[in-house]
PyMOL commands that place a pseudoatom at each C-alpha (Angstrom):
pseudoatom trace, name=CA, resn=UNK, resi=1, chain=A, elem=C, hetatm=0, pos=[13.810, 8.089, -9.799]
pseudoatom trace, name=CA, resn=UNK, resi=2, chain=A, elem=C, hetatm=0, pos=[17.758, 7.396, -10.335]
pseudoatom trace, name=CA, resn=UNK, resi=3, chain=A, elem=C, hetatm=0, pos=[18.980, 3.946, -9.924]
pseudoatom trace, name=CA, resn=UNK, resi=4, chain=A, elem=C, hetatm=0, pos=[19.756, 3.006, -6.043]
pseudoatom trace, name=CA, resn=UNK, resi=5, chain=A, elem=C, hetatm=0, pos=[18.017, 6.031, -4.709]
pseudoatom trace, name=CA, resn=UNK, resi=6, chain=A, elem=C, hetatm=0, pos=[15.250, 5.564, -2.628]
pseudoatom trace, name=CA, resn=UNK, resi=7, chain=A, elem=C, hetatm=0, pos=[12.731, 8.659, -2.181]
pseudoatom trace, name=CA, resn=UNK, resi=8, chain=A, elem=C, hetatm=0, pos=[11.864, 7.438, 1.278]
pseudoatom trace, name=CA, resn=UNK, resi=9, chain=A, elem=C, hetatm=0, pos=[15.581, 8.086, 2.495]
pseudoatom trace, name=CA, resn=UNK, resi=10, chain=A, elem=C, hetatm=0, pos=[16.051, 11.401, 1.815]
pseudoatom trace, name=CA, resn=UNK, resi=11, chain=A, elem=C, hetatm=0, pos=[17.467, 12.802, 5.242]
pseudoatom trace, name=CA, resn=UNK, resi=12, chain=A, elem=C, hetatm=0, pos=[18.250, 16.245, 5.776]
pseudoatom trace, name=CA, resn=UNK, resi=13, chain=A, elem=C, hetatm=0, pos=[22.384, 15.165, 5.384]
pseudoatom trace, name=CA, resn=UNK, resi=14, chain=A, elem=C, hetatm=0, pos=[21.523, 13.453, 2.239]
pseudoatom trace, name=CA, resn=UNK, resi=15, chain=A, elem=C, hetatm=0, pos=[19.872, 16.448, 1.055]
pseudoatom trace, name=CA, resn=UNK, resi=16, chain=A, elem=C, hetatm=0, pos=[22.226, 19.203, 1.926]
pseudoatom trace, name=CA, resn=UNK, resi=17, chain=A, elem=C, hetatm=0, pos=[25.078, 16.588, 0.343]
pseudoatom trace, name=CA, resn=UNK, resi=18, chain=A, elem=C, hetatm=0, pos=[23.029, 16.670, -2.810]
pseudoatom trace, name=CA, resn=UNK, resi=19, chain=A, elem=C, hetatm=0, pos=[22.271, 20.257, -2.683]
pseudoatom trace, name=CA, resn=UNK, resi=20, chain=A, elem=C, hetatm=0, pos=[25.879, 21.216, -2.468]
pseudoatom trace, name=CA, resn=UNK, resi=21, chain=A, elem=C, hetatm=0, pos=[26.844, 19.096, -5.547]
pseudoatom trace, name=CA, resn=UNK, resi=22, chain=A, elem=C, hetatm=0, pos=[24.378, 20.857, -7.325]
pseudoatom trace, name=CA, resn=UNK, resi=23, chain=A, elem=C, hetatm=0, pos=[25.782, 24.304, -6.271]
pseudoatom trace, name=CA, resn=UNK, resi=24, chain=A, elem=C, hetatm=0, pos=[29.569, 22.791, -7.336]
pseudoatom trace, name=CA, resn=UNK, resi=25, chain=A, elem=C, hetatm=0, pos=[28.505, 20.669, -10.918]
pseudoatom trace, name=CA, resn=UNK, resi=26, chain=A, elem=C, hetatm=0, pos=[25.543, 22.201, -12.075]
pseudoatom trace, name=CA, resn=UNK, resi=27, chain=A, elem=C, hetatm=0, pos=[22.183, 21.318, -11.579]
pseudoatom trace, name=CA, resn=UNK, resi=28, chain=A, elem=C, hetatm=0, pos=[21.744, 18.792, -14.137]
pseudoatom trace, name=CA, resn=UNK, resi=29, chain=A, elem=C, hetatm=0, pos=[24.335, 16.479, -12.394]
pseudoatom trace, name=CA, resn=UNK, resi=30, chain=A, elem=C, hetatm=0, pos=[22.830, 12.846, -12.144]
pseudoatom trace, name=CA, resn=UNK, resi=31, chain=A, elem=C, hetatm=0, pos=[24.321, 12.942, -8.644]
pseudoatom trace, name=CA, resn=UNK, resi=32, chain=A, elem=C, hetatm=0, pos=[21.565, 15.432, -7.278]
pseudoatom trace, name=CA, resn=UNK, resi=33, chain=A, elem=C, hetatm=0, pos=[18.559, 13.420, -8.316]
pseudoatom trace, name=CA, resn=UNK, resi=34, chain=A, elem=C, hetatm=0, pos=[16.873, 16.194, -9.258]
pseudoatom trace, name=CA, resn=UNK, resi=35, chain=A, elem=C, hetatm=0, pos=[17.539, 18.938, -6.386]
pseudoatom trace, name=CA, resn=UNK, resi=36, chain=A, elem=C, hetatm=0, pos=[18.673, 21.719, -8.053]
pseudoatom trace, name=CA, resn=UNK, resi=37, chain=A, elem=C, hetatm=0, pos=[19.957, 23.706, -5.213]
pseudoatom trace, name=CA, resn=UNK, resi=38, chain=A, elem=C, hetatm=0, pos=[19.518, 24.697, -1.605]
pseudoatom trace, name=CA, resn=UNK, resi=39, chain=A, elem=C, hetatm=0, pos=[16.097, 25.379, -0.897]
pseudoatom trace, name=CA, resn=UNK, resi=40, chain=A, elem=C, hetatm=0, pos=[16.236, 29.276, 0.829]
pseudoatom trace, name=CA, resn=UNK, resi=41, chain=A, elem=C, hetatm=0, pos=[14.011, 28.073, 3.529]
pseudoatom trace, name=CA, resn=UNK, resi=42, chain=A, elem=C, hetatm=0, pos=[16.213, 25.993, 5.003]
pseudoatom trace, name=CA, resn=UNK, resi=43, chain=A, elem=C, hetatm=0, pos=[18.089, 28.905, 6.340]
pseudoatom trace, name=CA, resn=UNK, resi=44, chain=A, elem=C, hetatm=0, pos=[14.730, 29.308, 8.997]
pseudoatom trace, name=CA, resn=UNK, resi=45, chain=A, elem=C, hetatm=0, pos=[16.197, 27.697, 12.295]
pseudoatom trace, name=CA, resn=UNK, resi=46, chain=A, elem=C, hetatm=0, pos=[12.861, 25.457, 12.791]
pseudoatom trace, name=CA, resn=UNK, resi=47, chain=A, elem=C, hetatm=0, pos=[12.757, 24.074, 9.399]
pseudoatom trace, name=CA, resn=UNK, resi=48, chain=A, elem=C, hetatm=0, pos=[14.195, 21.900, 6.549]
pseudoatom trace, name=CA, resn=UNK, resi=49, chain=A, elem=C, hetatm=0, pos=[12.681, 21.298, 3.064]
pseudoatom trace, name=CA, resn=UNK, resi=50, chain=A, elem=C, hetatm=0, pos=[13.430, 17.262, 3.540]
pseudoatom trace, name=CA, resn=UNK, resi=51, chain=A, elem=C, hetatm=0, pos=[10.975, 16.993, 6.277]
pseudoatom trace, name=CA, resn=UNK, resi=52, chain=A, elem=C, hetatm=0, pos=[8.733, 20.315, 6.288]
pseudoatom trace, name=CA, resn=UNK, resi=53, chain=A, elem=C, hetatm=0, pos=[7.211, 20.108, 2.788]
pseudoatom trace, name=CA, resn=UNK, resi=54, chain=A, elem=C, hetatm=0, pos=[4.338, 17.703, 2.195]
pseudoatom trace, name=CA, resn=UNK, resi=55, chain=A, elem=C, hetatm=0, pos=[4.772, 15.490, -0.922]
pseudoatom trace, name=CA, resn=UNK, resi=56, chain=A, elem=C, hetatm=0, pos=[3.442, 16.358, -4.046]
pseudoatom trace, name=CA, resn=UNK, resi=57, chain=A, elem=C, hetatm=0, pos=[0.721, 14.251, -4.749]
pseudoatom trace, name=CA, resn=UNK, resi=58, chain=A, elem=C, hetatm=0, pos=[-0.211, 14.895, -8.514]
pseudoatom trace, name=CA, resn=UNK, resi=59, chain=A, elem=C, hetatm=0, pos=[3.549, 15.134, -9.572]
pseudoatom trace, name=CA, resn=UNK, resi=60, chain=A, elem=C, hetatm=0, pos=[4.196, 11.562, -7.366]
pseudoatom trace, name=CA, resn=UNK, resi=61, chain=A, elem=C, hetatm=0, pos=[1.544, 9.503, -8.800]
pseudoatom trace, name=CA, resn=UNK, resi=62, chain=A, elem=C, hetatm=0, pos=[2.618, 10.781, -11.893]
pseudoatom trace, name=CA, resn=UNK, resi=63, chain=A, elem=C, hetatm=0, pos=[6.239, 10.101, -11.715]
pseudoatom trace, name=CA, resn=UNK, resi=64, chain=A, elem=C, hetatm=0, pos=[5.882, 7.004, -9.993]
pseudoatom trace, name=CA, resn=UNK, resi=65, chain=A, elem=C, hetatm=0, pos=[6.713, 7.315, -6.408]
pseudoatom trace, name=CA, resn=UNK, resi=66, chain=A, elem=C, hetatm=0, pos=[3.443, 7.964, -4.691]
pseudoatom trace, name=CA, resn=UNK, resi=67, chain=A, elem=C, hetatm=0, pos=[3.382, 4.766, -3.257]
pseudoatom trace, name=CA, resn=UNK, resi=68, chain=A, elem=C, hetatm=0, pos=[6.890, 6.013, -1.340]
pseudoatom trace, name=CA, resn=UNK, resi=69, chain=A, elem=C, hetatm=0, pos=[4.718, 8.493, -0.248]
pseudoatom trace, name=CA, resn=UNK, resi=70, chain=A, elem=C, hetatm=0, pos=[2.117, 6.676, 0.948]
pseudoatom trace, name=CA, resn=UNK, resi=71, chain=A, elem=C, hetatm=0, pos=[4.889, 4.291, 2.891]
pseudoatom trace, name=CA, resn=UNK, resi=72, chain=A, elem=C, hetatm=0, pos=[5.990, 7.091, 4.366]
pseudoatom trace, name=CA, resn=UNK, resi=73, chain=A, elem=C, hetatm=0, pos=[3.103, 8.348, 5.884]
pseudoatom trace, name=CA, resn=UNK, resi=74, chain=A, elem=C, hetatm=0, pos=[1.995, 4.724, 7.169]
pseudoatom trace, name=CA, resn=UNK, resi=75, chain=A, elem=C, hetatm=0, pos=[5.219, 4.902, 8.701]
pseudoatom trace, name=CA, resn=UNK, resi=76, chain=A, elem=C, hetatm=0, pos=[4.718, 8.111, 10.401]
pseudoatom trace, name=CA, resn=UNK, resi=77, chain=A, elem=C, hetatm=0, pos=[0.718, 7.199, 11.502]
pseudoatom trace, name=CA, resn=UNK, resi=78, chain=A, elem=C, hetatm=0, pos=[2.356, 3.544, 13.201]
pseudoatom trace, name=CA, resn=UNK, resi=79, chain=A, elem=C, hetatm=0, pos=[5.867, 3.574, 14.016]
pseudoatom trace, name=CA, resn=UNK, resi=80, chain=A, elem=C, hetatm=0, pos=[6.335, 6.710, 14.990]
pseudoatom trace, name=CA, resn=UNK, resi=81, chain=A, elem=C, hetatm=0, pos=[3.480, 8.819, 16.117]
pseudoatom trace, name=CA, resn=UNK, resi=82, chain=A, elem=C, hetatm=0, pos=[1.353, 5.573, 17.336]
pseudoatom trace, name=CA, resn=UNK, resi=83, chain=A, elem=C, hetatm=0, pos=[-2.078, 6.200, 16.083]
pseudoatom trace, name=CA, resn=UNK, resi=84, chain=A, elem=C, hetatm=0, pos=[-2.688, 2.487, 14.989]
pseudoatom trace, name=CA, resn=UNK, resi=85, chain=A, elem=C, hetatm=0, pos=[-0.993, -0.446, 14.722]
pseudoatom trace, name=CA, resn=UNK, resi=86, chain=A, elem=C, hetatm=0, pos=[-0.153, -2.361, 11.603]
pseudoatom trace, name=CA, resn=UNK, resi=87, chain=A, elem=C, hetatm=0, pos=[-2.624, -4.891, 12.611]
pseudoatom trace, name=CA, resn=UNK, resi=88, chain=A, elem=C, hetatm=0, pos=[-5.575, -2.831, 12.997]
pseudoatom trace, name=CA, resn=UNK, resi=89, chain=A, elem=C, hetatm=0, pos=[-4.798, -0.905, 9.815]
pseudoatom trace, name=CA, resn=UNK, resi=90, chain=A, elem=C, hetatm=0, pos=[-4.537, -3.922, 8.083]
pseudoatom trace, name=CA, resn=UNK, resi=91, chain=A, elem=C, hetatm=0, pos=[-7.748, -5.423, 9.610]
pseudoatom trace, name=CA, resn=UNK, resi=92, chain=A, elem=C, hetatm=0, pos=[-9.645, -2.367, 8.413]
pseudoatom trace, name=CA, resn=UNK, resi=93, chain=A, elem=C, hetatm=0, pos=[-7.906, -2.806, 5.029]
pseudoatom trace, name=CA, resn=UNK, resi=94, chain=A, elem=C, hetatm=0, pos=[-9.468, -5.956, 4.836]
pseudoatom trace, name=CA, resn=UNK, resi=95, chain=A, elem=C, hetatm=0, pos=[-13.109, -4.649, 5.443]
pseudoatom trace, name=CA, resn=UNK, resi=96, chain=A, elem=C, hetatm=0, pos=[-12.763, -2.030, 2.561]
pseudoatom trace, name=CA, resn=UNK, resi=97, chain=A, elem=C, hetatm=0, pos=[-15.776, -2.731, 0.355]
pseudoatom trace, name=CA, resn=UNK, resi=98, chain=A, elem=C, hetatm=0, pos=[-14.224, -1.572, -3.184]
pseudoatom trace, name=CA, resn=UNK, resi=99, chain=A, elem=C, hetatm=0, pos=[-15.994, -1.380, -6.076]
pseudoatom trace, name=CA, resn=UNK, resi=100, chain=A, elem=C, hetatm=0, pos=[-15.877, -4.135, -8.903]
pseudoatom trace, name=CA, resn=UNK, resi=101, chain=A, elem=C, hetatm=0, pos=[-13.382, -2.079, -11.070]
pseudoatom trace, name=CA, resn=UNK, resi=102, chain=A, elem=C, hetatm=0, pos=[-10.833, -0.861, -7.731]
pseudoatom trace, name=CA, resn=UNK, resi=103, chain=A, elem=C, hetatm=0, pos=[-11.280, -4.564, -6.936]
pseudoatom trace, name=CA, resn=UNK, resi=104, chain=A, elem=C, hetatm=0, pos=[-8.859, -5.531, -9.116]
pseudoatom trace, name=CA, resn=UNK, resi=105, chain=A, elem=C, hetatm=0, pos=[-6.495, -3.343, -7.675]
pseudoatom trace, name=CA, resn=UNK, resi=106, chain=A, elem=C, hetatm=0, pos=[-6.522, -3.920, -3.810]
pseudoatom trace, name=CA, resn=UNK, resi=107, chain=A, elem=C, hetatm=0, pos=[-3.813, -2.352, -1.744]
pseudoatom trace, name=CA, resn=UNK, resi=108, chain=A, elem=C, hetatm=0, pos=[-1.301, -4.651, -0.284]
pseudoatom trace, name=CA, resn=UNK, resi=109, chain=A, elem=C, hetatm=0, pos=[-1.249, -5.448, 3.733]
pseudoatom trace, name=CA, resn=UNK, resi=110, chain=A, elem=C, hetatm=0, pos=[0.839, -3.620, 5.864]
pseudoatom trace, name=CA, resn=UNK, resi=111, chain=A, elem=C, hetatm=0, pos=[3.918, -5.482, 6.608]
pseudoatom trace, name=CA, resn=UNK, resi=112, chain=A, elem=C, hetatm=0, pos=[5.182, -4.810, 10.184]
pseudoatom trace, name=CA, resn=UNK, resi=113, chain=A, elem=C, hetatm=0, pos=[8.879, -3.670, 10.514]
pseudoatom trace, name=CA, resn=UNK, resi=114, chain=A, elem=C, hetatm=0, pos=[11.299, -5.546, 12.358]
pseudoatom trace, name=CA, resn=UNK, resi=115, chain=A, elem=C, hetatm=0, pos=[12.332, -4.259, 15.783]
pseudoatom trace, name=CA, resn=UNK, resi=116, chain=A, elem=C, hetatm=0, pos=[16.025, -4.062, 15.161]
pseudoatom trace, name=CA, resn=UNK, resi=117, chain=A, elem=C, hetatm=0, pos=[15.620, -2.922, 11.202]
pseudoatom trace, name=CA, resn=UNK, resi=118, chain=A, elem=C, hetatm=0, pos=[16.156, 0.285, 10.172]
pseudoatom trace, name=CA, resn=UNK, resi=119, chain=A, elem=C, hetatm=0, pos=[13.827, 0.468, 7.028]
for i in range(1, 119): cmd.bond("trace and resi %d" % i, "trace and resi %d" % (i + 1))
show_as sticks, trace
zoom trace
């Protein structure tokens, strides 16, 4: 992940701004973080690789960012498409029995997001 980027804000703009620089410098610019080029599929009038393509999951964990990924969908499942609130996830959360090894390594609660905040 480059410095001050944040996978979880990559918008279609910031994308295609990327994208271009790649097309212009070269695709090993540090400015691209990583996309290499227009993806051809954006040219389909219903779709966009920035928020058609599902995340990676092997590659993610790997690399580091899963848990943007997983943010990301939380996001999606409360803020956005309603199916439970922060409090009930978090409640659930809570009554995870984990084993004595995943224990040590219990996921975090789900912080709500301020009304007027945009992340």
């Amino acid at each position: 992940v480059v410095a001050g980027f944040e996978p979880g804000l990559l918008t279609k703009d910031v994308y295609d701004e990327m994208a271009n620089i790649a097309d212009t410098n070269g695709a090993g610019s540090v400015e691209t973080c990583g996309i290499k080029s227009q993806c051809i599929f954006n040219s389909l009038q219903a779709f966009h690789c920035s928020t058609g393509l599902p995340p990676c999951l092997g590659h993610d964990f790997f690399e580091g960012v899963f848990s943007y990924d997983i943010q990301f969908l939380l996001d999606q499942i409360m803020n956005k498409e309603k199916l439970i609130s922060a409090d009930e996830f978090n409640q659930r959360l809570s009554k995870c029995k984990l084993s004595k090894r995943d224990s040590r390594n219990r996921p975090n609660m789900f912080k709500t997001r301020a009304r007027n905040s945009k992340y």
